[in-house]
MARGU-367697 format. One record per atom (N, C-alpha, C): atom name; x, y, z. Coordinates in nm, 2 decimals. Atoms other than C-alpha are relative to their C-alpha. Layout:
REM residues N
{palum->CA | east->X | north->Y | up->Z} .
...
END
This chain:
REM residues 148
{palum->N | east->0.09 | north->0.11 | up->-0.02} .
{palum->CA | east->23.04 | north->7.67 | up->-4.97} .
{palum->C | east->-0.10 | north->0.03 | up->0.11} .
{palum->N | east->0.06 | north->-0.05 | up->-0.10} .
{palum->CA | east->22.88 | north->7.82 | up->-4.67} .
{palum->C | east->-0.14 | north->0.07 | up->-0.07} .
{palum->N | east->0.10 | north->-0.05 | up->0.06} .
{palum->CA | east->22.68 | north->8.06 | up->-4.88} .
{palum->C | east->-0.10 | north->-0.10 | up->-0.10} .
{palum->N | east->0.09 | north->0.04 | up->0.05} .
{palum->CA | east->22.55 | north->7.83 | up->-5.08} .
{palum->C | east->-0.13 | north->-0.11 | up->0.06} .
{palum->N | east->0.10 | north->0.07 | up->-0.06} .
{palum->CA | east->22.40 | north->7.62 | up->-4.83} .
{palum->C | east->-0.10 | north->0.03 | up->0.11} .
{palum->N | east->0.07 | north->-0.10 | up->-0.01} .
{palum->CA | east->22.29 | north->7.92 | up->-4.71} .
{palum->C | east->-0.11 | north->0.03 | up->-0.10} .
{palum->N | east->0.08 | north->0.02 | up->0.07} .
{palum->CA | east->22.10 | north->7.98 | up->-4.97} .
{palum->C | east->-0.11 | north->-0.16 | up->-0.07} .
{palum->N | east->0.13 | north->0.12 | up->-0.01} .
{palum->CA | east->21.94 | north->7.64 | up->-5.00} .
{palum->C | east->-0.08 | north->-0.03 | up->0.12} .
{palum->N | east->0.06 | north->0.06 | up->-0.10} .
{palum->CA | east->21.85 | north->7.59 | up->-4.69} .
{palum->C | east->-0.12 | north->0.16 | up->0.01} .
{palum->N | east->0.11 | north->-0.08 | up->-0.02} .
{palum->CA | east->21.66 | north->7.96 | up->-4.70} .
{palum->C | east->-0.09 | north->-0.10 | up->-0.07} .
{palum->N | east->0.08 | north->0.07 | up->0.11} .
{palum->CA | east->21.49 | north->7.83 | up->-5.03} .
{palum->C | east->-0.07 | north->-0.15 | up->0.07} .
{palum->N | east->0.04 | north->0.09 | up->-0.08} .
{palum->CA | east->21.42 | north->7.50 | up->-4.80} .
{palum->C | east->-0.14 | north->0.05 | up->0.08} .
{palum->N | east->0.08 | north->-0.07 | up->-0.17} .
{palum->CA | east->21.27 | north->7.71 | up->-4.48} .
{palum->C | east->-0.14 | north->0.08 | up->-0.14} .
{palum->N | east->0.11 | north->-0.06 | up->0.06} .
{palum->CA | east->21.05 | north->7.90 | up->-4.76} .
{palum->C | east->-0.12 | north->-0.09 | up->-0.03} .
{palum->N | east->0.07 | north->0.09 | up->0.04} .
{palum->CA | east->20.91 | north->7.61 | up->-4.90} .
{palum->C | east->-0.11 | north->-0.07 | up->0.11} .
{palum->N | east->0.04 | north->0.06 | up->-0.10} .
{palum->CA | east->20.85 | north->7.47 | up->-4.56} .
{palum->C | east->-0.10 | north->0.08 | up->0.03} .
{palum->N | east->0.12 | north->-0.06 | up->-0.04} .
{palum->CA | east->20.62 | north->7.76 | up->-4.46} .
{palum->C | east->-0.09 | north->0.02 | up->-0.07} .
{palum->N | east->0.08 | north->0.00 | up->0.06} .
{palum->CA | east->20.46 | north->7.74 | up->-4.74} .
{palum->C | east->-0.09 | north->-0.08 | up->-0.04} .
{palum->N | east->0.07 | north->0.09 | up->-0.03} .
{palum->CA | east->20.33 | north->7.40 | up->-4.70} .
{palum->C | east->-0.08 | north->0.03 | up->0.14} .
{palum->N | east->0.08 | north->0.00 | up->-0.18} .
{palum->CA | east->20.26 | north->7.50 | up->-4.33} .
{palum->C | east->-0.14 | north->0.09 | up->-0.03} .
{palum->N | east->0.10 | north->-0.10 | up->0.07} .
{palum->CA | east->20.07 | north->7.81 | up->-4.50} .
{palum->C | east->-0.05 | north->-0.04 | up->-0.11} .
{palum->N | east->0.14 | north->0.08 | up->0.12} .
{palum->CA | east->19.85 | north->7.56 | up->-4.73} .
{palum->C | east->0.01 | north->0.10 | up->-0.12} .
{palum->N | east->-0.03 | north->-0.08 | up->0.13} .
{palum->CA | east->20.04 | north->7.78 | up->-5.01} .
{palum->C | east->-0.08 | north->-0.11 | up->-0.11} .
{palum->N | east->0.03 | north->0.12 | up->0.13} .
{palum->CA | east->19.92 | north->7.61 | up->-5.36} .
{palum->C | east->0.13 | north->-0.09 | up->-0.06} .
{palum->N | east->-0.15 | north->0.06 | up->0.02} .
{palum->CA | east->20.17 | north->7.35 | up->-5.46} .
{palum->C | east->0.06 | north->0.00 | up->-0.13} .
{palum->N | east->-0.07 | north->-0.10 | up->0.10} .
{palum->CA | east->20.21 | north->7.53 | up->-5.78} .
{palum->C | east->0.08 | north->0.10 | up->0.02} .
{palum->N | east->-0.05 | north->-0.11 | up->-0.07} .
{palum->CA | east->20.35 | north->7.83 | up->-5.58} .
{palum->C | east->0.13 | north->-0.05 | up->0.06} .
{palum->N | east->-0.13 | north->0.02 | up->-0.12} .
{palum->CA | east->20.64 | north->7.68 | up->-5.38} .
{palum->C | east->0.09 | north->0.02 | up->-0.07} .
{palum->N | east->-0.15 | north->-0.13 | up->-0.02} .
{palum->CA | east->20.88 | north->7.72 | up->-5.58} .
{palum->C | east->0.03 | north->0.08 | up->-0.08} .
{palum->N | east->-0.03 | north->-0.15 | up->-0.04} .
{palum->CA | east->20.84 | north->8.06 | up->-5.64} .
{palum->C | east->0.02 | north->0.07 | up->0.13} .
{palum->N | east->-0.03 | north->-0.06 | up->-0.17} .
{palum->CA | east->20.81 | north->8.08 | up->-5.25} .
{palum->C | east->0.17 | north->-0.05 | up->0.03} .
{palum->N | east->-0.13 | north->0.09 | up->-0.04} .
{palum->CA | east->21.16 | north->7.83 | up->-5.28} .
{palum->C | east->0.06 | north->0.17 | up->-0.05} .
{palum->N | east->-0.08 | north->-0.11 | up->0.11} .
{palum->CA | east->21.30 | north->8.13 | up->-5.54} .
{palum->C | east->0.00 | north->0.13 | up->0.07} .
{palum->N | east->-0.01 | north->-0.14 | up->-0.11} .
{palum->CA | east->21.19 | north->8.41 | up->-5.29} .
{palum->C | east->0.13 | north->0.02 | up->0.12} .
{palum->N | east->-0.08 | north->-0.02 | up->-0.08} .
{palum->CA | east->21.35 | north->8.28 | up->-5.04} .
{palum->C | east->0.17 | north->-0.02 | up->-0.01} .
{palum->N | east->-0.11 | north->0.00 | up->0.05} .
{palum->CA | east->21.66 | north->8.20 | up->-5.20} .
{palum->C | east->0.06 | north->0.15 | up->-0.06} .
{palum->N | east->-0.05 | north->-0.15 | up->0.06} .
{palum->CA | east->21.69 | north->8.56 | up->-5.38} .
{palum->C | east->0.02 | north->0.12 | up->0.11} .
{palum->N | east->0.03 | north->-0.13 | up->-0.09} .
{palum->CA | east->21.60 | north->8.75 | up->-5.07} .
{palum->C | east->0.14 | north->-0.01 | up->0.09} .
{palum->N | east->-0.14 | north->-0.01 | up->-0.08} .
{palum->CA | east->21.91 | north->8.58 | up->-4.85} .
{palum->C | east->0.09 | north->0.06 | up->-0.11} .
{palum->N | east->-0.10 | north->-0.03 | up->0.03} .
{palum->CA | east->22.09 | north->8.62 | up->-5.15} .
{palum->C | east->0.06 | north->0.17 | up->0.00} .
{palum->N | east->0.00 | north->-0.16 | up->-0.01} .
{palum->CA | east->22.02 | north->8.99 | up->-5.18} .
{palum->C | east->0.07 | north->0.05 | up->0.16} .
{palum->N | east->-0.05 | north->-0.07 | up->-0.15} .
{palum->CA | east->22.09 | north->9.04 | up->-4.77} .
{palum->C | east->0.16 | north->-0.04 | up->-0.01} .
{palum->N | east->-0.12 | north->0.05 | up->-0.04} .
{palum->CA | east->22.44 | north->8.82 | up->-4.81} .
{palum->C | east->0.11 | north->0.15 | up->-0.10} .
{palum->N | east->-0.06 | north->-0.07 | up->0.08} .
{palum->CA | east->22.54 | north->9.04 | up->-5.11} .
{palum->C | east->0.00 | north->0.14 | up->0.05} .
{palum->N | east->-0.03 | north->-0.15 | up->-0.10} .
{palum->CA | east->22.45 | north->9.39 | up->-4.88} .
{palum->C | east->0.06 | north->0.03 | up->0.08} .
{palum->N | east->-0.08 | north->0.00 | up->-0.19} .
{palum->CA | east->22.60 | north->9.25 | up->-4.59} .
{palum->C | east->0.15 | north->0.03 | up->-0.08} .
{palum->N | east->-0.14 | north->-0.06 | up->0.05} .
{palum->CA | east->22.93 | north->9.28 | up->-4.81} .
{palum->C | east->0.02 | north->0.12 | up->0.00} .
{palum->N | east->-0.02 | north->-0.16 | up->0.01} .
{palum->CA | east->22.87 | north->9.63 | up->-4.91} .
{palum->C | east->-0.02 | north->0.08 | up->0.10} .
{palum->N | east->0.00 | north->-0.06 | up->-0.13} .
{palum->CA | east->22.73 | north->9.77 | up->-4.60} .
{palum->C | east->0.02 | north->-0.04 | up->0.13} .
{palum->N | east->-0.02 | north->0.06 | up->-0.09} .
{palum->CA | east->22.81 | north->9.53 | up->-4.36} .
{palum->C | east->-0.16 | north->0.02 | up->0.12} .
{palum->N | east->0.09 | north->-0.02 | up->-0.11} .
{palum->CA | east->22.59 | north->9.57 | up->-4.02} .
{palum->C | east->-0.10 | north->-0.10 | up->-0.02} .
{palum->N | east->0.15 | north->0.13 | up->-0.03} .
{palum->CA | east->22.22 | north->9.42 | up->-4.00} .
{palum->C | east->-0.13 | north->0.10 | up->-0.10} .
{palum->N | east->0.16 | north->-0.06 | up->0.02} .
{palum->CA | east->21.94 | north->9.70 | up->-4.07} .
{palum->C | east->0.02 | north->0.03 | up->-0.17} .
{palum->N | east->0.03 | north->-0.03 | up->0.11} .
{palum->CA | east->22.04 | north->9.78 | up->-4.44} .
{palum->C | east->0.04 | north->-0.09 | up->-0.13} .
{palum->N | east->0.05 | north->0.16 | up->0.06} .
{palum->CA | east->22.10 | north->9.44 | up->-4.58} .
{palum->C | east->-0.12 | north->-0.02 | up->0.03} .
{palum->N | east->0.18 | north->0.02 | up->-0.03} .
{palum->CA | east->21.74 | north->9.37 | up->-4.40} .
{palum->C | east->-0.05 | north->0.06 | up->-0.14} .
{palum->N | east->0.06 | north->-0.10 | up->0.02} .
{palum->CA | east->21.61 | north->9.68 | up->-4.53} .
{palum->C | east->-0.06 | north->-0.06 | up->-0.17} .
{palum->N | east->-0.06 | north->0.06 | up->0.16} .
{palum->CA | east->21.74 | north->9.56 | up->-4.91} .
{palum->C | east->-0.08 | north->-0.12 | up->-0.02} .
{palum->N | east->0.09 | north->0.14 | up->-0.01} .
{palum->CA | east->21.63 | north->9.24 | up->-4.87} .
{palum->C | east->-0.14 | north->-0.02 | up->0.00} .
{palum->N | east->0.13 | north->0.03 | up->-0.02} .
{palum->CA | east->21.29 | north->9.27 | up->-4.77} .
{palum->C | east->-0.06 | north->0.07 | up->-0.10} .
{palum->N | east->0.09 | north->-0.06 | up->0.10} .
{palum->CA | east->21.22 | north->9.56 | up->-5.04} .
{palum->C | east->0.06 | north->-0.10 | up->-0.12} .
{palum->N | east->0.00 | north->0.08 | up->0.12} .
{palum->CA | east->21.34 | north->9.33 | up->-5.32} .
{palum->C | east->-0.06 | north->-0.08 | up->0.03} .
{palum->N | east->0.12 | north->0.11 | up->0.00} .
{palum->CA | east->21.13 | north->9.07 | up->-5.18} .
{palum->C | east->-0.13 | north->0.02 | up->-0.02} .
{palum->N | east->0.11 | north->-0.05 | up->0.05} .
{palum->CA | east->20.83 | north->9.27 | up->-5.17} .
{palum->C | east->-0.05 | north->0.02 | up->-0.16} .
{palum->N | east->0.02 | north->0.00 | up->0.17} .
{palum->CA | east->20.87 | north->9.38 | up->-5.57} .
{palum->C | east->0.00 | north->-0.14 | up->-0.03} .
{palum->N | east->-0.04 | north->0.14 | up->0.10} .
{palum->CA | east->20.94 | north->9.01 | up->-5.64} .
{palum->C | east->-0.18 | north->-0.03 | up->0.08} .
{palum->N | east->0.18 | north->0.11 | up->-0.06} .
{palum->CA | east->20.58 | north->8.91 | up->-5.41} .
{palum->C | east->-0.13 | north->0.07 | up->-0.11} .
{palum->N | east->0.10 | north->-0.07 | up->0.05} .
{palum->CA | east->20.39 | north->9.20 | up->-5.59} .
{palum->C | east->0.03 | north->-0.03 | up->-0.16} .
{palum->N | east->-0.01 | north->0.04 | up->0.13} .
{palum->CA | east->20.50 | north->9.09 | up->-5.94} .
{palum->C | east->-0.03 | north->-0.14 | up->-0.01} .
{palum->N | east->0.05 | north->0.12 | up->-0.01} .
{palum->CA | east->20.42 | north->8.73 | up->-5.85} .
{palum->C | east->-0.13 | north->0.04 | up->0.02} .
{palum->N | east->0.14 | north->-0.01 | up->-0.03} .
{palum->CA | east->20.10 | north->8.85 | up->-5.70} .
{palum->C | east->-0.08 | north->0.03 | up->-0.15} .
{palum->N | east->0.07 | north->-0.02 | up->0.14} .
{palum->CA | east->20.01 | north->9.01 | up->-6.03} .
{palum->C | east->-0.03 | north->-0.10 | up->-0.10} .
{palum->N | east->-0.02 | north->0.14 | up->0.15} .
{palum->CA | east->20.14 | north->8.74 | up->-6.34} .
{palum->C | east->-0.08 | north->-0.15 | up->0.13} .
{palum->N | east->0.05 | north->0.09 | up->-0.09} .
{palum->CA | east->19.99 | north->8.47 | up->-6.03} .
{palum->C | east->-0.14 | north->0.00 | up->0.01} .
{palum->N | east->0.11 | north->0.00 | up->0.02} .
{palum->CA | east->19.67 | north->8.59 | up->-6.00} .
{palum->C | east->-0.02 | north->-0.05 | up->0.16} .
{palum->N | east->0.02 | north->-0.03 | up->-0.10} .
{palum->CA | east->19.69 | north->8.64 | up->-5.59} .
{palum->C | east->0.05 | north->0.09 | up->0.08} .
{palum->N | east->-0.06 | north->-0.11 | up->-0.08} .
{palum->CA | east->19.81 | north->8.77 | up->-5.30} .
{palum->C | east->0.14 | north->0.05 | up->0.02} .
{palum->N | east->-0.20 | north->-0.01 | up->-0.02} .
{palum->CA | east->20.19 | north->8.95 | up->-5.25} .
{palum->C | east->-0.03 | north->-0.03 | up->0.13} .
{palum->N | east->-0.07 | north->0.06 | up->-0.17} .
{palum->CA | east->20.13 | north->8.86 | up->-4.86} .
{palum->C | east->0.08 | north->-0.15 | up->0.04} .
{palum->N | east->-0.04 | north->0.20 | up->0.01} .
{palum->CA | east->20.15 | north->8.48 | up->-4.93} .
{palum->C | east->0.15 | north->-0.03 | up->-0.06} .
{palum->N | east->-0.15 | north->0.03 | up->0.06} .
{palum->CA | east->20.46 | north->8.52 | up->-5.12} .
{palum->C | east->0.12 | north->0.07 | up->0.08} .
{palum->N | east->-0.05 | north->-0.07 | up->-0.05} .
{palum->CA | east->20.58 | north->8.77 | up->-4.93} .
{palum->C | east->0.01 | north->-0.05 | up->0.14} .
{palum->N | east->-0.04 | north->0.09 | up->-0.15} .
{palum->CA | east->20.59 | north->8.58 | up->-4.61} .
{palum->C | east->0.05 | north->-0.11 | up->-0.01} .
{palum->N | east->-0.05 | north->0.11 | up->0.04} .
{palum->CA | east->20.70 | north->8.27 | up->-4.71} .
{palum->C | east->0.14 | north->0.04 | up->-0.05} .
{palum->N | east->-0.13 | north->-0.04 | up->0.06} .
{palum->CA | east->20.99 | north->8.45 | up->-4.91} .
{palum->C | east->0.09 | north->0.06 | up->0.12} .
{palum->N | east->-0.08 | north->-0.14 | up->-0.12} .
{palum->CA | east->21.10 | north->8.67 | up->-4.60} .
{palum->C | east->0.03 | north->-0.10 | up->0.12} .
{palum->N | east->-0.02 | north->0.07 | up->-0.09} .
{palum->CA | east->21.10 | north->8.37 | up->-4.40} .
{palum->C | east->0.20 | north->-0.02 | up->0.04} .
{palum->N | east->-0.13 | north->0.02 | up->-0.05} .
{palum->CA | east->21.51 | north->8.34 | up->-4.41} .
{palum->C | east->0.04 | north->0.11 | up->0.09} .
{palum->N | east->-0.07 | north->-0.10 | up->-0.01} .
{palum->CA | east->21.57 | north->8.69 | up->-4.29} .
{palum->C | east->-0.08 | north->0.00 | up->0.14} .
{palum->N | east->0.06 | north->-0.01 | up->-0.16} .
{palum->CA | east->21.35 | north->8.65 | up->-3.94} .
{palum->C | east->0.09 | north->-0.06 | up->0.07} .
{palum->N | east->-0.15 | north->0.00 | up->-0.10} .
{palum->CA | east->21.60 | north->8.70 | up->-3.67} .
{palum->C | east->-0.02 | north->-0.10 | up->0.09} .
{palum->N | east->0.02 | north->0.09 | up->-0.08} .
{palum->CA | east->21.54 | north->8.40 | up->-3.49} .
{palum->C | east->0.10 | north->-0.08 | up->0.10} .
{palum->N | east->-0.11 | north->0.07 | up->-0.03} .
{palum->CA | east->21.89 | north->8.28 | up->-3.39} .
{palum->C | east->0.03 | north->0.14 | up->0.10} .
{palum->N | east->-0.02 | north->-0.12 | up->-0.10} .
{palum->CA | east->21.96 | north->8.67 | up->-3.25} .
{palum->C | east->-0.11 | north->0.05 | up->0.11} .
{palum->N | east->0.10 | north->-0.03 | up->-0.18} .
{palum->CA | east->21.62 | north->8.68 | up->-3.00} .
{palum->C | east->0.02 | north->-0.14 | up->0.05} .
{palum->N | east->0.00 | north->0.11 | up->-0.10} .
{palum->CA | east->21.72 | north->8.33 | up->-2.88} .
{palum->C | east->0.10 | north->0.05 | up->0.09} .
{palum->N | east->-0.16 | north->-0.03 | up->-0.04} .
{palum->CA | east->22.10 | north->8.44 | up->-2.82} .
{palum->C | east->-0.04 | north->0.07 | up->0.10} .
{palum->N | east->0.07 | north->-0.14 | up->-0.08} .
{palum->CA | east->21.92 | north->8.77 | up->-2.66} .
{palum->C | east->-0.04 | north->-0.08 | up->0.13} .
{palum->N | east->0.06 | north->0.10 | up->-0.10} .
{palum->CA | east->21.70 | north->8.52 | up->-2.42} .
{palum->C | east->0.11 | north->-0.05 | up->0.08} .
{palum->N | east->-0.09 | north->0.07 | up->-0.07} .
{palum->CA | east->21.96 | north->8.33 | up->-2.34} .
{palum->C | east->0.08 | north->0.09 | up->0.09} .
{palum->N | east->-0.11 | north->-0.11 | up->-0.11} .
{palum->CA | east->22.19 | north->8.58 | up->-2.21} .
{palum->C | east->-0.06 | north->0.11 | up->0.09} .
{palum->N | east->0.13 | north->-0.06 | up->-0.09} .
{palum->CA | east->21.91 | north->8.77 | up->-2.05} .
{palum->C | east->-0.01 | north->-0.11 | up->0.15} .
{palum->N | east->0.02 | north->0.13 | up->-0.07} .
{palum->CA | east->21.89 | north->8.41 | up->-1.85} .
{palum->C | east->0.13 | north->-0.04 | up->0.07} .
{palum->N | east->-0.14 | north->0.00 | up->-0.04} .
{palum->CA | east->22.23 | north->8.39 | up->-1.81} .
{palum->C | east->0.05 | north->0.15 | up->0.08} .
{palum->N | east->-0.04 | north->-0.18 | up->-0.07} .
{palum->CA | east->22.26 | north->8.76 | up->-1.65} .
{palum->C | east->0.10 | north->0.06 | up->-0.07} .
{palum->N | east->-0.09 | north->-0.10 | up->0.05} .
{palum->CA | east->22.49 | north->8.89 | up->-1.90} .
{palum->C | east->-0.08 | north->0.06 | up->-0.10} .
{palum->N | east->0.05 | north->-0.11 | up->0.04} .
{palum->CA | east->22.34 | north->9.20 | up->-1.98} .
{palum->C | east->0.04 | north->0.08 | up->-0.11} .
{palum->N | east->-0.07 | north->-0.02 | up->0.08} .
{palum->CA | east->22.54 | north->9.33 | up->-2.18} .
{palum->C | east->0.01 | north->-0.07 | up->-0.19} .
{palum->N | east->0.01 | north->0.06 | up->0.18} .
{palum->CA | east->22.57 | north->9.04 | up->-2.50} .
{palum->C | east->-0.14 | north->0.01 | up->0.01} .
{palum->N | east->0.16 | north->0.00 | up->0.02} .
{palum->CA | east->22.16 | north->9.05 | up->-2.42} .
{palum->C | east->-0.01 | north->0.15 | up->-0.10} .
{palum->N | east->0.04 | north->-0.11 | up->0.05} .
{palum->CA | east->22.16 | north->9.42 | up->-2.52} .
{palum->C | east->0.03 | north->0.00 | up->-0.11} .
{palum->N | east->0.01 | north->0.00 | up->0.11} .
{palum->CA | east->22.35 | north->9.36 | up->-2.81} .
{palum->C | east->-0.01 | north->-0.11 | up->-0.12} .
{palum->N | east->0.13 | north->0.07 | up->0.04} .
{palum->CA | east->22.14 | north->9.08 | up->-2.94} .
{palum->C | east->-0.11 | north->0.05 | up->0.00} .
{palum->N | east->0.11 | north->-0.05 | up->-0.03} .
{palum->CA | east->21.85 | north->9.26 | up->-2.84} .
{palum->C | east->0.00 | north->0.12 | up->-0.12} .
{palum->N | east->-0.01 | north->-0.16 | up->0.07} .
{palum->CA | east->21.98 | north->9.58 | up->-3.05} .
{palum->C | east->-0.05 | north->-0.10 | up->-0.16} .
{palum->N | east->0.04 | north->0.07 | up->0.16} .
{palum->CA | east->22.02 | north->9.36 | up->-3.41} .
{palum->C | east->-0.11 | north->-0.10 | up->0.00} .
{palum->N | east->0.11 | north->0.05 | up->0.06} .
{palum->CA | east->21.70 | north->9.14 | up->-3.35} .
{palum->C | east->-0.07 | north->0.17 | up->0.00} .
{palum->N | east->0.10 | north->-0.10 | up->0.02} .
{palum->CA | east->21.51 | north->9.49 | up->-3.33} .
{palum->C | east->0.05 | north->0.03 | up->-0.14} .
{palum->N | east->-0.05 | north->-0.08 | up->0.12} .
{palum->CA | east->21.75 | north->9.62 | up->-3.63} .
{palum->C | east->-0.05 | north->-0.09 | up->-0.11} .
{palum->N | east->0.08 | north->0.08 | up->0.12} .
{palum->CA | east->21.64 | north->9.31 | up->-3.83} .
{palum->C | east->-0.15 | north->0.00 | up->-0.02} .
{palum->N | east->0.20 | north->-0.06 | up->0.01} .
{palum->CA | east->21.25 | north->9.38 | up->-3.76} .
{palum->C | east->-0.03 | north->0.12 | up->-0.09} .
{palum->N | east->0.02 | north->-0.12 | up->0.09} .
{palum->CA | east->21.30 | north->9.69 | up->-3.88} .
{palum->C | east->0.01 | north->0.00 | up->-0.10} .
{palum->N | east->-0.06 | north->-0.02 | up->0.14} .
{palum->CA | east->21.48 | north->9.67 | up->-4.17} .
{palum->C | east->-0.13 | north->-0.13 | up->-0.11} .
{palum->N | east->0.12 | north->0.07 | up->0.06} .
{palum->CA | east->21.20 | north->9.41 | up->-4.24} .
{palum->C | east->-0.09 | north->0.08 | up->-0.04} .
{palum->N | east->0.13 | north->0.00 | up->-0.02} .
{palum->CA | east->20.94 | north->9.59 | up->-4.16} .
{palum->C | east->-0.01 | north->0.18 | up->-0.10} .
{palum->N | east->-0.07 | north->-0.15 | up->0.09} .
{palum->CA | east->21.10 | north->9.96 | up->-4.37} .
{palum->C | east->0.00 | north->-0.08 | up->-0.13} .
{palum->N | east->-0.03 | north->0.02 | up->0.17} .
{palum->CA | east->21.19 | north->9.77 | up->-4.67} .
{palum->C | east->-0.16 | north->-0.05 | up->-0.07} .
{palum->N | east->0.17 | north->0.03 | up->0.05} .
{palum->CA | east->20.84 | north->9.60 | up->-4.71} .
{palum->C | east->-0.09 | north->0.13 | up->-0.01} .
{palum->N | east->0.08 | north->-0.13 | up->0.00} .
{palum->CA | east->20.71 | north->9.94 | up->-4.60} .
{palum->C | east->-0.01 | north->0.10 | up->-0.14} .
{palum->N | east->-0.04 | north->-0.06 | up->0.11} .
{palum->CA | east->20.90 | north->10.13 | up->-4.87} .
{palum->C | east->-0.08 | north->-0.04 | up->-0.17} .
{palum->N | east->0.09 | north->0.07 | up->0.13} .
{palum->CA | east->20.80 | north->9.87 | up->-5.17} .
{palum->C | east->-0.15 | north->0.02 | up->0.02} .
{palum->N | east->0.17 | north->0.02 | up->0.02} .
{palum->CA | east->20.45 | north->9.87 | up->-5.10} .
{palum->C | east->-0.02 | north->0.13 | up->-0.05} .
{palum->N | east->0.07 | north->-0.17 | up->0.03} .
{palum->CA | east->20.40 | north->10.27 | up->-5.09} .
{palum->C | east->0.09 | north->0.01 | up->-0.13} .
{palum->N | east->-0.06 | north->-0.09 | up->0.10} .
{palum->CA | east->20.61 | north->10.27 | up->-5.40} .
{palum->C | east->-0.11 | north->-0.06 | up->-0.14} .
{palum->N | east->0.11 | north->0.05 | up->0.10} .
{palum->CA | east->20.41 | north->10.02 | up->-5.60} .
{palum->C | east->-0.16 | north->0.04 | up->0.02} .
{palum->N | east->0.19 | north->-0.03 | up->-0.04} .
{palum->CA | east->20.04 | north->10.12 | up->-5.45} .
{palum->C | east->0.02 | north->0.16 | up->-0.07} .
{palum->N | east->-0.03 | north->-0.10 | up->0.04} .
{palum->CA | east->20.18 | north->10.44 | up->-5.55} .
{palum->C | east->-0.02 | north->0.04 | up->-0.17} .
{palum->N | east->0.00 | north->-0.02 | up->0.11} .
{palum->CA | east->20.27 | north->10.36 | up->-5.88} .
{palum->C | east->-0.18 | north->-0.08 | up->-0.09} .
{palum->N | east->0.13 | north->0.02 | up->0.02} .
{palum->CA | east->19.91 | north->10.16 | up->-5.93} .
{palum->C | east->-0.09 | north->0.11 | up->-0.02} .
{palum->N | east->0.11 | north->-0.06 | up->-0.05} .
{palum->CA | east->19.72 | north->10.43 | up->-5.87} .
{palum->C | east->0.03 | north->0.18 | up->-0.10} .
{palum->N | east->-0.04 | north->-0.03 | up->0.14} .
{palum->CA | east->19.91 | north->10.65 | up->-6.14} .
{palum->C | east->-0.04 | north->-0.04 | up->-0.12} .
{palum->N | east->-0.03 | north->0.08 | up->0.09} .
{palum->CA | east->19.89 | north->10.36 | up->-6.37} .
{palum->C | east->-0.20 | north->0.03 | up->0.02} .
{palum->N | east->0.15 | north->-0.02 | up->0.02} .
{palum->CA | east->19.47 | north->10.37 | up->-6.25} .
{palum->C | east->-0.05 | north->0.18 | up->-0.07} .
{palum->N | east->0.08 | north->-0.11 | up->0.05} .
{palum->CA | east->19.42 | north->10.74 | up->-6.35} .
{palum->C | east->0.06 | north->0.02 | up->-0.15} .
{palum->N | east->-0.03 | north->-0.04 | up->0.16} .
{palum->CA | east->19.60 | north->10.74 | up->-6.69} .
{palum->C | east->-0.12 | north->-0.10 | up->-0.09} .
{palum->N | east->0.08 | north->0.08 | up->0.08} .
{palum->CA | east->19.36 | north->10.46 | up->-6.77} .
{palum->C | east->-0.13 | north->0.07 | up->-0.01} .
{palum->N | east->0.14 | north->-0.10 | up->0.01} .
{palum->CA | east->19.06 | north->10.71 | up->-6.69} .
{palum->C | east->0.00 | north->0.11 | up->-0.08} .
{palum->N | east->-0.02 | north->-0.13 | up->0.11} .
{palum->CA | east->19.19 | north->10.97 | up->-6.88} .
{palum->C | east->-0.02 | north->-0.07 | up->-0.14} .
END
């Protein structure tokens, strides 16, 4: 039951930035569907690999291919979808915890709060990395076979 209201409430938060981000109100829910598919993707990694950075990692490159195949069949941008979608997986709960205990002088749970908000940046910021250079990659194959 947990997961599931996990995953609505991503699919919620997506929606939500997507109104904040004057997304089109044809678009939301595919930004609802992003962000629902993207936690679902991290809950299902977190099983297999447990930790933080390679659930992220997972997560954010299936979200990328899902923004850039929206971007395409859509007829705009993969950032718009892709920020709105990626909105569940921003570590926001682990740099407060981090603050807090920074505030509270225990150094120690700060550091490791501080470790998994960086590990979920990353793994954001690697998986998105990944997808893009794989699809700009593959574009640009797909542009010279058309020249030939």
């Amino acid at each position: 039951m947990t997961y599931i209201v996990q995953l609505f409430t991503g699919a919620a938060g997506s929606v939500a930035f997507g109104i904040l981000f004057h997304m089109k109100k044809k678009h939301l829910p595919l930004a609802a569907l992003g962000g629902f598919l993207g936690w679902l993707l991290f809950i299902i990694c977190r099983g297999f690999w447990g930790g933080v950075f390679f659930p992220t990692l997972a997560a954010a490159f299936g979200i990328d291919l899902y923004a850039e195949i929206l971007a395409r069949s859509c007829r705009s941008t993969s950032t718009s979808f892709f920020v709105t979608s990626v909105i569940p997986l921003i570590p926001g709960s682990t740099l407060y915890y981090c603050m807090r205990s920074v505030v509270e002088g225990n150094l120690h749970q700060a550091w490791n709060y501080g470790r998994d908000t960086f590990l979920y940046a990353l793994g954001i910021a690697a998986g998105m990395s990944i997808a893009w250079a794989i699809c700009d990659f593959l574009r640009k194959i797909r542009g010279k076979q058309e020249i030939s």
